[in-house]
VEXDREN-2710 file (C-alpha; in Angstrom, 1 decimal):
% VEXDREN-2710
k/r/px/py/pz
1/UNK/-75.9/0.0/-27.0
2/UNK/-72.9/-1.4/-25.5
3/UNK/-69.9/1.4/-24.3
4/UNK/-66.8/0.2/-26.1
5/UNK/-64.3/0.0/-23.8
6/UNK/-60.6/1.7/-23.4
7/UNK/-57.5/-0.1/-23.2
8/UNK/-56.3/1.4/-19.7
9/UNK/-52.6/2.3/-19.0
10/UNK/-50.5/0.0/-16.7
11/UNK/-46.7/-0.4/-16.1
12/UNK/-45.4/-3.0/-13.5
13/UNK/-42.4/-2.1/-11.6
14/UNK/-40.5/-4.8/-11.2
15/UNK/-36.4/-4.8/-9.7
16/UNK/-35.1/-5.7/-13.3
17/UNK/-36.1/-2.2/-15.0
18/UNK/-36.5/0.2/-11.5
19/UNK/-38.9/3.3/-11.5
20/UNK/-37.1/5.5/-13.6
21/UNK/-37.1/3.4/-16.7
22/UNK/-40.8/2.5/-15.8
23/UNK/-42.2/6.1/-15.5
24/UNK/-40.0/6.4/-18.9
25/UNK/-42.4/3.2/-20.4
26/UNK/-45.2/5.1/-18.8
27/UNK/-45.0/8.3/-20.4
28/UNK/-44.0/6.7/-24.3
29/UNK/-47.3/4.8/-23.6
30/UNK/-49.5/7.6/-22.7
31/UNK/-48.1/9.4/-25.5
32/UNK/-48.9/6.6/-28.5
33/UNK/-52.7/6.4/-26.7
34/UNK/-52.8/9.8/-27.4
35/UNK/-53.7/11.2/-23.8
36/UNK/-51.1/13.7/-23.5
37/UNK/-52.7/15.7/-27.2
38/UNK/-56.8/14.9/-25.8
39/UNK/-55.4/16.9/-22.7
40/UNK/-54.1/19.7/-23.6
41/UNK/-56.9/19.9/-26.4
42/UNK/-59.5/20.1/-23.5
43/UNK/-57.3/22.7/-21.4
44/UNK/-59.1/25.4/-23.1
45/UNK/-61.9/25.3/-25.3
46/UNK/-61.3/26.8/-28.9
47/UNK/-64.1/28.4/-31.1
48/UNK/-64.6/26.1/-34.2
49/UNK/-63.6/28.6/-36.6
50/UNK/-60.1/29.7/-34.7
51/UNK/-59.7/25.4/-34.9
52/UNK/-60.3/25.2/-38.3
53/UNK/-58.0/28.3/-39.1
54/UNK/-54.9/26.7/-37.4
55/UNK/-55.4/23.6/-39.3
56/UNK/-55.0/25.4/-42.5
57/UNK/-51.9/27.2/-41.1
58/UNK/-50.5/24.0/-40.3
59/UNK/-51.3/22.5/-43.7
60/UNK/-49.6/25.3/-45.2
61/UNK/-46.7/25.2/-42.8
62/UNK/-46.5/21.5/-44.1
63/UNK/-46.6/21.9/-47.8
64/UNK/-44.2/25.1/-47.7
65/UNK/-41.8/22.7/-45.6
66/UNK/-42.3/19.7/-48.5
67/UNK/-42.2/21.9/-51.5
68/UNK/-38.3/23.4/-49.5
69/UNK/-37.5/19.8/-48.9
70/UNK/-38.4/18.5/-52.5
71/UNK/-36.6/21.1/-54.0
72/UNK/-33.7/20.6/-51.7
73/UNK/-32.7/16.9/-53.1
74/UNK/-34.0/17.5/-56.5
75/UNK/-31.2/18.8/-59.4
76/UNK/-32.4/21.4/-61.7
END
């Protein structure tokens, strides 16, 4: 089997954008790759069952916060 590889994470500084706006492009990038979440999600490891009961709170947390917002902009 071949090992797929990962898109690595590079920035170029050039004079134009300076170090500030590149550590800016930096962090948005390792953000949208998603190494920022996989990081703190191996910080600490979480029993299966405590995972699965926060994903139900957040699913909750997220229809209660559609069901406000839907209600919100609709005219009874």
């Amino acid at each position: 089997m071949k090992a797929k590889k990962k898109p690595t994470i590079s920035i170029s500084i050039d004079e134009k954008f300076g170090v500030e706006r590149s550590l800016k492009k930096f962090k948005r990038l390792c953000e949208s790759f998603g190494v920022i979440k996989e990081y703190r999600s191996r910080q600490e490891y979480k029993k299966p069952s405590i995972k699965l009961k926060e994903k139900l709170i957040a699913a909750e947390k997220r229809r209660k916060k559609s069901v406000v917002k839907f209600r919100r902009n609709s005219k009874f």
